[in-house]
C-alpha positions as CSV (number, residue, x, y, z in Angstrom):
1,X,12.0,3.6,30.1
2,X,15.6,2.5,29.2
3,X,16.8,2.1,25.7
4,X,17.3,-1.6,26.6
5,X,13.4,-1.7,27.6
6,X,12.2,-0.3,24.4
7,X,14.7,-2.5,22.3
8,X,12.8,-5.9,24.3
9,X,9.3,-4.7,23.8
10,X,10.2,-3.6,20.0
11,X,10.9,-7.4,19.7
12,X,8.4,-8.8,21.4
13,X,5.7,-6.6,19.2
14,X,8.0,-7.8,15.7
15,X,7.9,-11.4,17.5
16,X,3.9,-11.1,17.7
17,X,3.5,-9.6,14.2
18,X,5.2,-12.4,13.1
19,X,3.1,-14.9,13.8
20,X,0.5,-13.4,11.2
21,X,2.1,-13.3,8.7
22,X,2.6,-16.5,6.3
23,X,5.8,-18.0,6.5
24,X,8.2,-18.4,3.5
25,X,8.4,-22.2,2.3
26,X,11.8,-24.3,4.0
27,X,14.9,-25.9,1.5
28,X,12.9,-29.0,3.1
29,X,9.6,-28.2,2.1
30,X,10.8,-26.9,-1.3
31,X,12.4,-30.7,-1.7
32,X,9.6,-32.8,0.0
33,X,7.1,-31.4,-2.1
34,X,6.0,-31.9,-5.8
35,X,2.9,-29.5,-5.9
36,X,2.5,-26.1,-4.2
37,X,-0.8,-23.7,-4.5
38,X,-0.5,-19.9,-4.7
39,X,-2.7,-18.1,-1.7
40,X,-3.3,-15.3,0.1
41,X,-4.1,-14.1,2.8
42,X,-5.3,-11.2,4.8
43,X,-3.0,-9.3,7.6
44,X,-2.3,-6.1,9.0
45,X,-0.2,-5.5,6.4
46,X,-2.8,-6.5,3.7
47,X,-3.3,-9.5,1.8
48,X,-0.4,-11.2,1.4
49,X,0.5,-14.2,-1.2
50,X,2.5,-16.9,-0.2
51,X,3.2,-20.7,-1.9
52,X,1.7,-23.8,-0.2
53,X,2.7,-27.2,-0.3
54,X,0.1,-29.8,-1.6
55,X,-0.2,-32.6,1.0
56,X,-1.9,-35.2,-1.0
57,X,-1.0,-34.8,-5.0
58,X,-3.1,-37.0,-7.4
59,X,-1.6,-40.1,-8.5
60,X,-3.2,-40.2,-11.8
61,X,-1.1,-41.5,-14.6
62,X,-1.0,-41.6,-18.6
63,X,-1.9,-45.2,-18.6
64,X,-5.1,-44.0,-16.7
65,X,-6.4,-41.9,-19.8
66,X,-7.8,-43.2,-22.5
67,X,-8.8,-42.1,-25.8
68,X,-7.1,-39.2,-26.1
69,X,-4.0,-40.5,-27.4
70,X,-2.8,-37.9,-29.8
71,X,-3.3,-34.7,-27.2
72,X,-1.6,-37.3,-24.0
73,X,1.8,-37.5,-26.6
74,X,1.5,-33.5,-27.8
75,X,1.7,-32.6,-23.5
76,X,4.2,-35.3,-22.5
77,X,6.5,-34.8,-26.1
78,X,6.1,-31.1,-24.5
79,X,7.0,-31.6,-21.3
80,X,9.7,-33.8,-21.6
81,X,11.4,-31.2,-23.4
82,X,11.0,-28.9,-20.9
83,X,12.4,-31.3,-18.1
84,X,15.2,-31.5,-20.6
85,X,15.7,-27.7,-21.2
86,X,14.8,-28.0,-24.8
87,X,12.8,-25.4,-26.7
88,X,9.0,-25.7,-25.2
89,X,5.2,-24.1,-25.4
90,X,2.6,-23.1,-22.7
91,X,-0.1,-25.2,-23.7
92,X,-4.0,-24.4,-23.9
93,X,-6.4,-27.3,-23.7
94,X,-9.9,-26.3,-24.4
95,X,-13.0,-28.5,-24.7
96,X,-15.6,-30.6,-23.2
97,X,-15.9,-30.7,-19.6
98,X,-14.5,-34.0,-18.5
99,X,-12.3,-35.1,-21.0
100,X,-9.2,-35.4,-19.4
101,X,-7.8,-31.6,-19.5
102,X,-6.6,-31.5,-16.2
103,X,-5.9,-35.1,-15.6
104,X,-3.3,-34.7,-18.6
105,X,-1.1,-31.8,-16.8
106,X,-1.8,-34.0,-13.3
107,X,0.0,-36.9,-15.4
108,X,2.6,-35.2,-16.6
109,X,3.7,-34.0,-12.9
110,X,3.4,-37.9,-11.7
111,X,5.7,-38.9,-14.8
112,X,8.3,-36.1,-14.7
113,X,8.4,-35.0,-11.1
114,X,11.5,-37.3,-10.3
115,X,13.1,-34.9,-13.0
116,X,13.0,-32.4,-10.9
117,X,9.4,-30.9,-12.9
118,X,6.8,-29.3,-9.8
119,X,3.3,-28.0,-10.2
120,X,2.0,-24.5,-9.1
121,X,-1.5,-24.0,-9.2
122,X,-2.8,-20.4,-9.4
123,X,-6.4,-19.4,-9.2
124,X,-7.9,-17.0,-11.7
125,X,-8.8,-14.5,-9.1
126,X,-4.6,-14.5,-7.7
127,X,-3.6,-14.4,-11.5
128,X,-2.7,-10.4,-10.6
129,X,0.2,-12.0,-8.6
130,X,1.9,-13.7,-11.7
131,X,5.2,-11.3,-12.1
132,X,5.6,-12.1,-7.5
133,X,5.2,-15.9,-8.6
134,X,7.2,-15.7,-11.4
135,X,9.9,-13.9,-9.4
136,X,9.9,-16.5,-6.9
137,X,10.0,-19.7,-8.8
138,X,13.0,-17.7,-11.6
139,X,15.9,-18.7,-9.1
140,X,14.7,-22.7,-8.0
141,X,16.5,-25.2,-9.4
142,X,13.4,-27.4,-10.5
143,X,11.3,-26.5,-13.8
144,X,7.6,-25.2,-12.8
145,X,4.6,-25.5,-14.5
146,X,1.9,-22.5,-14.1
147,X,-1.2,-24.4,-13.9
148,X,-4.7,-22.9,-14.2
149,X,-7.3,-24.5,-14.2
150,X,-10.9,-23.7,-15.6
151,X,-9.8,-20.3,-16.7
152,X,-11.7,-17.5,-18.7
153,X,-12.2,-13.9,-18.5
154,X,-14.9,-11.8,-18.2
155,X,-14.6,-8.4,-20.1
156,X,-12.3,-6.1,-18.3
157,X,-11.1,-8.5,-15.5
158,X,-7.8,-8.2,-14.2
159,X,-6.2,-11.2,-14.5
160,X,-6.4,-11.4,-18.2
161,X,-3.6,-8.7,-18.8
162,X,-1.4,-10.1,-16.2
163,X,-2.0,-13.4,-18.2
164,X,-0.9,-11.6,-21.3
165,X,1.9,-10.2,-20.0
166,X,3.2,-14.0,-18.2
167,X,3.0,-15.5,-21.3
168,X,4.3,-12.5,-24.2
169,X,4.3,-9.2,-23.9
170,X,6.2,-7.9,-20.5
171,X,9.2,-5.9,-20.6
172,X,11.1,-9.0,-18.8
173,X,11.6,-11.7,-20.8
174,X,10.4,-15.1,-20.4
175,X,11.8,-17.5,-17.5
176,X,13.7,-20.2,-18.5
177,X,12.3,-22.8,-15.8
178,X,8.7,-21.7,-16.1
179,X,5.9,-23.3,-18.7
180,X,1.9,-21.6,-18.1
181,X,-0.3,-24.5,-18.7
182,X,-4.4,-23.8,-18.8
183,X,-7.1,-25.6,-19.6
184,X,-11.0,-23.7,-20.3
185,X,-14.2,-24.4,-21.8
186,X,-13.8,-21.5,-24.1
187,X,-11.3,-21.4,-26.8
188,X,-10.3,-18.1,-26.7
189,X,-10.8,-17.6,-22.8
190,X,-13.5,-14.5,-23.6
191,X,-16.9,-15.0,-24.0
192,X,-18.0,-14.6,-27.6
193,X,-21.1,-12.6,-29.0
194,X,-23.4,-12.3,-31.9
195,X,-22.5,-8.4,-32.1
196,X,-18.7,-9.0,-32.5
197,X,-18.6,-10.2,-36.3
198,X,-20.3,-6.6,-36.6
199,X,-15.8,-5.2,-35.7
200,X,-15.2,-7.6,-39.1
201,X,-13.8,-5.6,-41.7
202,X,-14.3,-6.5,-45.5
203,X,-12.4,-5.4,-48.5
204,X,-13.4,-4.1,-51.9
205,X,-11.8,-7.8,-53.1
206,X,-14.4,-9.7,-50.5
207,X,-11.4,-10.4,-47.8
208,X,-12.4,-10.3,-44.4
209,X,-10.4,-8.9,-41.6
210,X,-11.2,-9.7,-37.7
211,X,-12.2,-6.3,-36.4
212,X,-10.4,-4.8,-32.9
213,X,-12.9,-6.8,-30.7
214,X,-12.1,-10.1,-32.2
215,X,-8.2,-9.0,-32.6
216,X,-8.6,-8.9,-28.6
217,X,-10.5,-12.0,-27.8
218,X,-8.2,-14.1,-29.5
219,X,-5.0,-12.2,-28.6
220,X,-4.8,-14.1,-25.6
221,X,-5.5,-17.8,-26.7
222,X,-2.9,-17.0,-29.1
223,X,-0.3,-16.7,-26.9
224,X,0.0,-20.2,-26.0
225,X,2.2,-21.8,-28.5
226,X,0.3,-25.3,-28.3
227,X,-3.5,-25.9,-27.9
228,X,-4.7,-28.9,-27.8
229,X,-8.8,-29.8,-28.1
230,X,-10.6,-32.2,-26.7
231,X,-14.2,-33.9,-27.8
232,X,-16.5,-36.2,-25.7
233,X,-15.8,-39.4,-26.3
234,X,-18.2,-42.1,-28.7
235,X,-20.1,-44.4,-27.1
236,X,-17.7,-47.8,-27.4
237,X,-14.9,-44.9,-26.2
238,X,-16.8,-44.3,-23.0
239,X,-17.2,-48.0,-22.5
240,X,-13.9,-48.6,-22.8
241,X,-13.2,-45.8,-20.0
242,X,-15.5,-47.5,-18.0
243,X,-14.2,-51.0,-18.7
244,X,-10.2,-49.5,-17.4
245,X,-11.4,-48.0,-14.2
246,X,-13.5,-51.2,-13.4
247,X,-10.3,-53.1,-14.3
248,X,-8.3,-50.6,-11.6
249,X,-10.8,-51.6,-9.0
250,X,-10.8,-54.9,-9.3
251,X,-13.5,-56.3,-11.5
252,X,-13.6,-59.1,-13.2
253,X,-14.1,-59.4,-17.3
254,X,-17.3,-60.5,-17.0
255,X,-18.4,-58.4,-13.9
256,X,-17.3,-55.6,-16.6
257,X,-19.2,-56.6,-19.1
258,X,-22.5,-56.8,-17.4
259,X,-22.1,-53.2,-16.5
260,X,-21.8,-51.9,-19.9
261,X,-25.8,-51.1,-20.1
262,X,-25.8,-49.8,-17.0
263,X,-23.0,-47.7,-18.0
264,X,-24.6,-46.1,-20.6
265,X,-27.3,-45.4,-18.6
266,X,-25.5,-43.7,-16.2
267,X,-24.1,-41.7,-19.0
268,X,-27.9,-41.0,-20.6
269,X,-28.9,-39.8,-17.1
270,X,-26.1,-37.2,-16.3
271,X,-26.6,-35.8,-20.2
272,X,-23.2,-36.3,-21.3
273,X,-20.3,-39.1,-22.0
274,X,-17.1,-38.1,-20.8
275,X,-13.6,-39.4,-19.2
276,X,-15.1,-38.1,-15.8
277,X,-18.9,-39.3,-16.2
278,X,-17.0,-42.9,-16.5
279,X,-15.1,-42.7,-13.7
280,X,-17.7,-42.0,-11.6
281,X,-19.7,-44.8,-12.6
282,X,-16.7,-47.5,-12.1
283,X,-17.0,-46.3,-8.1
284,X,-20.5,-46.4,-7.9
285,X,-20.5,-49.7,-9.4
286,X,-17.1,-51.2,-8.0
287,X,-18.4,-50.1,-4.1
288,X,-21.9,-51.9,-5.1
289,X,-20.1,-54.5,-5.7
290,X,-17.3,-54.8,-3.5
């Protein structure tokens, strides 16, 4: 076989490889696109991660939210100084399930993305791949925000020390044109048991000290220069939810008004009141309607 023979198949078999593995994103896609999710996927090679452009990003606004006034101006007062390349925080928003944590970074992306602000969402289990994400957003123009949804750790997981390290605590320092923010259930991200206020350590003069198992629970949650909490809502809150997205789809005042006790029965039913428990009502009872 001639060296020229061996050089053709040599390409062939690179050409072939190729086509398994995933392909860096385009200046076009990198433009076109305001959202991107981290993945990975398996190869010859290994698992490889690679950035993928979100098709169809929510449309949600800040208008849309309502009742949670004072945490809505804490994330947009923070973003905005990000877009701005002001001093900023990572932000941690903890509490209730539906109450508008995720909506409220999905908002800020539909306010600030014609600034130049884009959304990368990472999945707990790909958090190992922070520094490779981190290293590939550090040279884009546009400012990122890390977003992670529904996070917490179980004891010993890996992602939670990568997590650490993203936010404080690597040798590299921080990159200027990338924010983490999370939102979780669980304040400080670990879960929390009886036997831990066993580590507390109390002095002679009655003060108390958080023992090393607490130190390390919150040590993470701490992190995050801003956290923000969010409640369910009161009952005439969740009506006025509901009352909004009936608005949005159409409905008339009064149509709106007779659906307030079936509102809250909707609400009794499901167990909770919450920003998401009302919008799922307003399309059950809009597309009755309609």
């Amino acid at each position: 076989m001639t060296a020229s023979n061996m050089n053709e198949k040599l390409d062939r078999l690179l050409d072939h490889l190729d086509t398994f593995l995933p392909k860096p994103l385009t200046e076009e896609q990198w433009k076109s696109s305001t959202a991107f999710r981290w993945r990975r996927r398996d190869s010859i090679f290994g698992s490889i991660g690679f950035l993928q452009p979100v098709k169809h990003v929510s449309d949600i606004t800040f208008d849309d939210l309502q009742n949670i006034d004072r945490q809505r101006d804490a994330i947009r007062d923070n973003t905005k100084n990000f877009i701005q390349k002001k001093p900023a925080n990572n932000i941690l928003l903890t509490g209730a399930r539906g109450t508008g944590k995720s909506s409220l970074i999905k908002a800020s992306l539909h306010e600030f993305a014609s600034q130049g602000l884009r959304l990368v969402e990472v999945e707990k289990e790909h958090l190992a791949d922070l520094a490779d994400i981190t290293e590939l957003l550090a040279e884009r123009p546009e400012r990122f925000i890390i977003f992670c949804d529904d996070l917490s750790f179980e004891d010993g997981e890996s992602g939670y020390k990568a997590m650490k390290s993203a936010l404080d605590g690597s040798v590299s320092a921080q990159v200027d044109n990338i924010l983490i923010y999370a939102t979780s259930n669980r304040r400080h991200l670990l879960p929390e048991y009886m036997k831990d206020n066993e580590s507390y350590v109390h002095n002679d003069d009655g003060e108390i000290h958080p023992g090393e198992v607490v130190e390390e629970k919150i040590s993470l949650s701490e992190r995050f220069g801003l956290w923000l909490s969010f409640y369910p809502p009161k009952q005439d809150e969740y009506l006025a939810i509901v009352a909004h997205w009936l608005k949005h789809f159409g409905l008339s005042s009064k149509e709106i008004e007779a659906a307030r006790s079936e509102a809250l029965v909707w609400a009794l039913e499901r167990g909770s009141r919450s920003g998401r428990v009302a919008w799922q009502f307003a399309k059950h009872w809009a597309g009755s309607k309609a």
